[in-house]
N, C-alpha and C positions, 0 to 999 in steps of 0.2 A: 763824602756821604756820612763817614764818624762825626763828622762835625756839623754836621747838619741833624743830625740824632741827638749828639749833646746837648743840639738848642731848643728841639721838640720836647725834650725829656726837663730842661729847666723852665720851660714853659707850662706844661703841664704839671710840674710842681709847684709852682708861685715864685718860682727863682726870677725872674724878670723882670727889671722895674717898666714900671708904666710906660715910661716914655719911650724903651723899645720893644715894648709888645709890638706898637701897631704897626711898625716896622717888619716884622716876624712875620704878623698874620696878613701884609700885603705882599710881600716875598712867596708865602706859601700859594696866596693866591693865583698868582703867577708860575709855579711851580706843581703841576696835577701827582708828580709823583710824590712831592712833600708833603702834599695836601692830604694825599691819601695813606700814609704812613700816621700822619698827625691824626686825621681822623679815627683810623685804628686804633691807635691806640687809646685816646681818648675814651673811645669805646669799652675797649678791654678792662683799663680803667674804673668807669662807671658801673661797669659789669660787676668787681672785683666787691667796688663800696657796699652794694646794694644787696650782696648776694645773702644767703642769710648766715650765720654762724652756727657750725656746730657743739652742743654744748658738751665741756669731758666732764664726765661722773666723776665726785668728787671722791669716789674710791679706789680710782686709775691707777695714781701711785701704790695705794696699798697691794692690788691684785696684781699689777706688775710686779714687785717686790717678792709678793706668796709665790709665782709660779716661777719665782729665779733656782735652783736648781742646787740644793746647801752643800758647798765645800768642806768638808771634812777635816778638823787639822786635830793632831796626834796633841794630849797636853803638854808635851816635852818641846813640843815647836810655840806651840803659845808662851810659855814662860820667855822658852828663844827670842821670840820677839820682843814680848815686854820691855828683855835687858837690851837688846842689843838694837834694835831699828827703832830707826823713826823717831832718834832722839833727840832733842833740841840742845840738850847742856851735855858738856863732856865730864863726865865721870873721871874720877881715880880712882886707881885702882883699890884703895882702902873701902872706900865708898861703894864699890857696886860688889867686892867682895862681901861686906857688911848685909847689902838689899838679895845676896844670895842668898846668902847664909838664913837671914826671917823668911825669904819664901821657902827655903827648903823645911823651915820649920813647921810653916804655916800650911804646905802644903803635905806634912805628914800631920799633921792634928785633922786633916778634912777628909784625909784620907783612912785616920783612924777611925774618926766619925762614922764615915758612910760605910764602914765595914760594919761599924754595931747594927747599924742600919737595914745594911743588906747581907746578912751573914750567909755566909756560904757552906753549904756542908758538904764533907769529905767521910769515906768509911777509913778511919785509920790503921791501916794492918799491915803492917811490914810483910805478913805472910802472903799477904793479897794477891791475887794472881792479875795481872793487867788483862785489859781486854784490847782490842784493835780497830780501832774505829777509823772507817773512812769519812771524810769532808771532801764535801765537790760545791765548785765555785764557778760561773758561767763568767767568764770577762775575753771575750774574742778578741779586743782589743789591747787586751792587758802586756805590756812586756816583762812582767815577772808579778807574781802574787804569793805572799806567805800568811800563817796565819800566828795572831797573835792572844795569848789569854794567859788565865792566872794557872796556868799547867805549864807554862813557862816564863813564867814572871812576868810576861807581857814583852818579851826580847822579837822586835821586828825581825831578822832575819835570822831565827833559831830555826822555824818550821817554813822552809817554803816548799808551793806545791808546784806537779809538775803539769805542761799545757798535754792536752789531748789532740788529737787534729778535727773533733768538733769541737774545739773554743771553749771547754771545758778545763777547769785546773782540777786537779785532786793530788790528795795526801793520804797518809794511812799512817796513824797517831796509836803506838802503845799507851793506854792512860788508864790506871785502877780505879774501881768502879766511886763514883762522886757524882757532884753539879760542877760543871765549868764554863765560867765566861772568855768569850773569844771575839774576836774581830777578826776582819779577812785588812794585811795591808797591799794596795795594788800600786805598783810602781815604787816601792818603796817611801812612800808619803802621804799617800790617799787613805784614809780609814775608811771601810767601810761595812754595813751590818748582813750577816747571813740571811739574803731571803727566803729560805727555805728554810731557816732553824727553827728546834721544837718549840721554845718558847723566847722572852724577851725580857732585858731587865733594866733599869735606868744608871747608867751609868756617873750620875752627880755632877755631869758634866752639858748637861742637855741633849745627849743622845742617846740610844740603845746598844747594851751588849746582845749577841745572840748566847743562847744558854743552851748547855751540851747536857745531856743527864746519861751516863755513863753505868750500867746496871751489873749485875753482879752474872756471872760465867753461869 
């Protein structure tokens, strides 16, 4: 019967020379259950051609795209990558020592930049008394979360919080009264921004810091 399908299937594609169609289409004749397999499909077929096409919006890709879900990566992992994946030529060591060395440059002049930029203010007083501020982060799924800002250089795993048993993380941070930018890191790689923070800042990187404004006792 596979072979008898093979040859309905090359018949109804034009696979068949002439001279054994009429061979085929007396065979089936003869044959009610080939006949009617062959008309099936035929059918299905002409169905297939005739039917009408649906047209895609020509903005499908874009809106597929918008509602994909942005991965977050840390810029210490983006440099990572630059040097190290997805390389075609192999480096010596003189040479990517060399391409360290200018982005490290490069990447303290943009970052001097965006500090004139976005200047940050601090109360300067050694005498200052700290305050105690809680941070609560909802991730039920999370298997560890820290928080990371310029109250501590930005060190991922200097602050982390602890889970609750409703799926809540929280911490409680000594910090003298200032403005502080912060990120929450979840799993040790994921960045991601305070939804419930006071305000928001641009981080020069295309995303948002949340911002902490820390007031006087």
């Amino acid at each position: 019967m596979n072979k008898d399908m093979d040859i309905i299937h090359r018949l109804l594609d034009g696979e068949v020379p002439e001279e054994e169609k009429r061979e085929i289409l007396d065979r089936m004749d003869s044959d009610p259950v080939l006949k009617k397999e062959f008309n099936e499909l035929e059918k299905a077929l002409c169905m297939v051609k005739n039917s009408d096409r649906l047209a895609v919006p020509e903005s499908f890709t874009s809106d597929v795209m918008r509602r994909l879900p942005a991965c977050r990566v840390s810029p210490v992992k983006r440099i990572g990558d630059f040097l190290f994946e997805g390389r075609i030529l192999k480096w010596n060591m003189a040479a990517a020592l060399a391409t360290a060395c200018l982005l490290i440059i490069a990447f303290a002049g943009i970052f001097q930049s965006w500090e004139k930029q976005h200047p940050v203010s601090y109360i300067n007083a050694s005498s200052e008394p700290t305050v105690t501020v809680k941070i609560n982060f909802y991730a039920p799924g999370a298997k560890t979360v820290s928080v990371a800002g310029n109250f501590n250089k930005w060190k991922v795993n200097e602050n982390a919080l602890r889970k609750q048993d409703n799926g809540v993380w929280t911490i409680e941070i000594p910090l003298k009264p200032g403005i502080y930018n912060y990120m929450f890191v979840v799993d040790g790689k994921v960045w991601m921004t305070d939804p419930n923070a006071e305000s928001y800042r641009d981080d020069g990187f295309g995303y948002r810091n949340a911002v902490l404004k820390v007031a006087k006792l």
